[in-house]
Every structure is written in C-alpha cells, then in structure tokens.
N, C-alpha and C positions, 0 to 999 in steps of 0.2 A: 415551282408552282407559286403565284401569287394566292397572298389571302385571299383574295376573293374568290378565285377557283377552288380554296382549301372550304370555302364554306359551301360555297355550293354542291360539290361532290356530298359533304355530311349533309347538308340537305336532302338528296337523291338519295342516299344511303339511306336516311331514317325512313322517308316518304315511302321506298320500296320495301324496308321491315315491316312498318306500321301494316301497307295493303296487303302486305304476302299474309302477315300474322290473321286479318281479318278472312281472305279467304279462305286461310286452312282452317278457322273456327267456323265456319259454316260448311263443312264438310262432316258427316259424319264418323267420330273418330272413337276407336275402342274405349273403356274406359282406364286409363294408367293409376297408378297413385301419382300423387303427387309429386313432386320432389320438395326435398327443403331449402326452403326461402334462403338462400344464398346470403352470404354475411358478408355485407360490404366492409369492404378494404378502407381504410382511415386515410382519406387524401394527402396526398405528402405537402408537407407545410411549400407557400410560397417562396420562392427564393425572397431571401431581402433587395430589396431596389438600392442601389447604388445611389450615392449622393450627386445630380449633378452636378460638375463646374459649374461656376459662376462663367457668363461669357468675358472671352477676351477682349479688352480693348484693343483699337487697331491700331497695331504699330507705327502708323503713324498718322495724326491727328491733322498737323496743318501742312503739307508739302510745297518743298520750292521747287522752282523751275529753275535752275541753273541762269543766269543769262549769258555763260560762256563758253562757248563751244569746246569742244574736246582739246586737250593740250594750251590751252588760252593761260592757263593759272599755275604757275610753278610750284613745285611740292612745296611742303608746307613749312621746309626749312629752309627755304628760299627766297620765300614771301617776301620778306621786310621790305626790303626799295620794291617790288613791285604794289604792295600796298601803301608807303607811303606815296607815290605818283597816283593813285587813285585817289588817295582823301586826299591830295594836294588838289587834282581836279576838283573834286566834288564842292572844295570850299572854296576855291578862288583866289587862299592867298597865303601864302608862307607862314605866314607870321601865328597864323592861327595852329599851324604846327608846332609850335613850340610847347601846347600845352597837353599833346599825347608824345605816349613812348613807344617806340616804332620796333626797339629789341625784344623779336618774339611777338610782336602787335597780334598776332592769332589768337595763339597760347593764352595770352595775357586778357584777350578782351573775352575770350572762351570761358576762363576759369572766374572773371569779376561777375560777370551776367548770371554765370551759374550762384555762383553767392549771394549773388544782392536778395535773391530772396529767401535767406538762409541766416542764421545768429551768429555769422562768423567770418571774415573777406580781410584776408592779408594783403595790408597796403603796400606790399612791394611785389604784385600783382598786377596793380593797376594798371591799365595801359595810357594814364591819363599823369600827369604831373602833381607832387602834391602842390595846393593852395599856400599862397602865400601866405603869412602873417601868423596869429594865435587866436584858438578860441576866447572871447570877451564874453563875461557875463556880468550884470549887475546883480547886486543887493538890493533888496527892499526893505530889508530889516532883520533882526535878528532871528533868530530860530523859523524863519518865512524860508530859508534855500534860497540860493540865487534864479535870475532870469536873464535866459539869452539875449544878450544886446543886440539893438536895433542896429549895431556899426559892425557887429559881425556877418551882417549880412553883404556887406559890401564885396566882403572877401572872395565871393562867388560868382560877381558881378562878370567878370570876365567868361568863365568858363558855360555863364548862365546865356548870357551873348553869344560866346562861339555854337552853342547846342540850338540857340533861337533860331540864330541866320541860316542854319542848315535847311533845305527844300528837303522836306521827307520823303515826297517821291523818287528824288534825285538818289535818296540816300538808301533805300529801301532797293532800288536796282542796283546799286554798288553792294547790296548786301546780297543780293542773290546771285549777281556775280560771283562774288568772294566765297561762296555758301560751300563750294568742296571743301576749302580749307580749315573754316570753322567748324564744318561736321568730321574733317578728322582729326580736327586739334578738339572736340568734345570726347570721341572716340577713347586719344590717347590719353585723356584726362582719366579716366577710369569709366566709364559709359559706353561700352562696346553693345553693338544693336537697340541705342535708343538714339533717339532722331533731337540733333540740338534745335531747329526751329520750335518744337514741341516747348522745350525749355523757354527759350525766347518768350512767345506768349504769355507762357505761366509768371515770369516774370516779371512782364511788362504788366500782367494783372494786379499781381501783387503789388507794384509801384503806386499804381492807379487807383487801389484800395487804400492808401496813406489817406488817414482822418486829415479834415480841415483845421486844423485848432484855429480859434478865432481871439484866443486870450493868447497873451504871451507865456511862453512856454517857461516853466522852472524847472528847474536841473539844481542837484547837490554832488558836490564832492565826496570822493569817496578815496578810501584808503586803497592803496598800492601792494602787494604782498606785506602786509601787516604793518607798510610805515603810515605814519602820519600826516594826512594833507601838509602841503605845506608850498609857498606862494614863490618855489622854485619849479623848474619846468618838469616836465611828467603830467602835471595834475590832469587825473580822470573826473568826470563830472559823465553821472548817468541821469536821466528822465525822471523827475520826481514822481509821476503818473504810473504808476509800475505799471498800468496798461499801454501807456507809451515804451516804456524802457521794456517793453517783451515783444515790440515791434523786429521785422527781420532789418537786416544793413541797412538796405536800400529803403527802406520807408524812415528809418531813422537820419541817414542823409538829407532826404526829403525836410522833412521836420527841421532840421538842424540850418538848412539853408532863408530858410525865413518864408514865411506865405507868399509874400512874391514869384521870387525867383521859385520856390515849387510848383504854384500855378503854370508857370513859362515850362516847368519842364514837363511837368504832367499832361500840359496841353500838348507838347512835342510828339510825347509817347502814345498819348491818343490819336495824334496823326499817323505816325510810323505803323501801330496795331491797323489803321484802318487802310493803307496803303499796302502791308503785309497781307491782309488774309482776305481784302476785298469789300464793297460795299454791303454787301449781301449778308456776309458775316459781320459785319458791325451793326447792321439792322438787330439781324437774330438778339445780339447782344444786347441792344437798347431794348429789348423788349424784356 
C-alpha cells in the first residue's frame, strides 16, 4: 500500500471513530463509573538516522570515443612499430622522431602524464629523449643564489618546436585512436576501474596552473646525500621561492624551460584541452 492510501484509511479510521463516538453520546446511556485514565506508554525513542553517503562521483568525467574500430590497435605489447607509424604520420617527418622513445611508447607516455602532476617522475620513463647539454645558471652575487641563464633556454628550443608544429586536432584524433592502449597501459600501472582521459585533464590543468614569473627565476644548489656542492657533475639546484620549489614536475619543467618556450607549450596544451573535451566545455571553463 502506498503512503498515501496508508493515510487516507487513518483518516477514515479516525473520521468513523470520532462520529460513531458522537452518536453513541447522544444516546441515552446507564450510568457506569468510570474507568481510570489509562497511563500512556512512553514512545519508543526514534531510531537514529543513518549518515548519508556523500554522492558518488561519476566514474567517468571526460569520455572518449575510440576513433578505431574493433581489432584496429594491436595489444598493448605490440604497439611500438604500430605507434611509431602513427606519430611518424601525425608529424611528417622522421627526423623529429628521433627525440621520443618508442620502447613501451604506451607504458612510458602512461606513467609520465600520470606524474607530471605529482612531486616525483623517473626520467627513465620518459618517452621522450633526454635534452642535450647542462643545466646553466648565473650568479649575481654573493649570498643572492644563482639565476637560470637565459642560454639555458636554448636547450629546449628543439623539443619546444617539435610540440609547436604539431596540429592539435590532428593529434587529439591520434589520441583517441590510441585511447584502448593507453587506458590499459593506465589500468596496469596500478588504476584498475579509473578512466586515464580523466587523468589527462587533471593534468593538463595543473600544467596550465604553472605561475607566470615575470622576474628571472633563482635557484640554489643543494647538497647530495650529505656531500658537498661541488662544480663536478651531479649538482642539484632547487627553486629559491619555496612556493616555486613545492610546485608538481610538470609545472617545474614548465618554469625551468624559460617564459617562452612555456608560453608555446601551455598555449599547445590549451589547444589539445579544448580540442579534447570540446568547445562547450572550454566555454564552461572560461567562465
């Protein structure tokens, strides 16, 4: 029986007590005693109300569309040559391969993207070549820290170029192409039933969250497991700004490759986000 049939019977219920009771008092009736006033029963305490849940987020947030038909994309320990002939397409020319690494290219670009927005991305990982040359920094004086040289920036000059000349649409459909492999190279990373486009996003946020610094950036050397700075190779150098230096990976990359070349890649990323999740959704976002 629904509530509303449960109340309306107690309604009829009472309505027919009430008039029954009125017309038996107009009735003449012997005289009884009384009886004694009945001793109401002490209502039994309420149950407690249960805490609700907080509602579920939905499992997944930004969804792709595959662009590959069933059986198109070879398992995922497969992949290597058929992903490299895809970014060979997508860029136009050999030579710009030379600066990703194609062994495990899934695994590899799965597990850096997860990191970058994280305090921690093992550079033999990457799926990308390391940079030539050595971090430069100048001095400006004594007990001042160093500041990242303006010819450090040079060193990125290439890889900053190979990421420009990419068509984000072009590359955005090669990623939703590729998208079974990378969701079960996320999978086997340790993220079983969460959705890696999800990640992607949150990622490319965080990148896109990297401050502007408009001064040049200073950085100090720092000791090694208890040795001593010193003007052989190893030397660490963290973000004088400790609001800088608590930055994740990837926004300290950012930072580290010069105002330039960051504006070039953040503006990339800003295309990729809005070719990813659609105009609609980059609106919501600027608002």
């Amino acid at each position: 029986m629904s509530s509303g049939s449960r109340i309306a019977l107690v309604v009829v219920l009472v309505s027919a007590a009430v008039f029954g009771a009125l017309f038996w008092l107009r009735r003449p009736q012997p005289p009884v005693a009384a009886p004694p006033a009945p001793v109401a029963a002490p209502a039994p305490p309420a149950p407690p109300v249960p805490p609700q849940p907080p509602p579920e987020a939905p499992a997944i947030r930004h969804p792709v569309a595959s662009g590959a038909p069933p059986g198109a994309v070879p398992g995922l320990d497969d992949s290597d040559g058929f992903i490299k002939n895809a970014i060979a397409d997508l860029v136009g020319h050999k030579s710009s391969l030379s600066l990703l690494v194609f062994d495990g290219f899934a695994r590899r670009f799965v597990a850096t993207v997860n990191n970058l927005a994280t305090d921690s991305a093992s550079a033999q990982l990457w799926p990308v070549t390391r940079t030539e040359g050595r971090f430069t920094v100048e001095a400006p004086g004594a007990g001042d820290g160093a500041i990242i040289a303006p010819t450090n920036n040079a060193r990125y000059a290439a890889f900053v170029a190979f990421v420009d000349a990419i068509d984000a649409q072009r590359a955005v459909a090669l990623y939703t192409r590729l998208y079974p492999l990378f969701q079960r190279a996320y999978e086997d990373l340790g993220f079983p039933g969460k959705y890696f486009n999800d990640r992607v996003v949150e990622v490319i946020d965080n990148l896109l969250a990297t401050p502007d610094v408009a001064a040049r950036v200073k950085v100090r050397l720092i000791t090694v497991d208890g040795a001593a700075p010193s003007a052989g190779t190893g030397r660490l150098y963290v973000f004088a700004d400790p609001a800088l230096e608590s930055s994740t990976v990837g926004q300290k990359i950012l930072l580290r490759v010069g105002p330039e070349n960051a504006r070039k890649l953040k503006a990339k990323l800003a295309s990729v986000r809005r070719h990813l999740l659609g105009d609609a959704d980059a609106r919501a976002i600027a608002r």
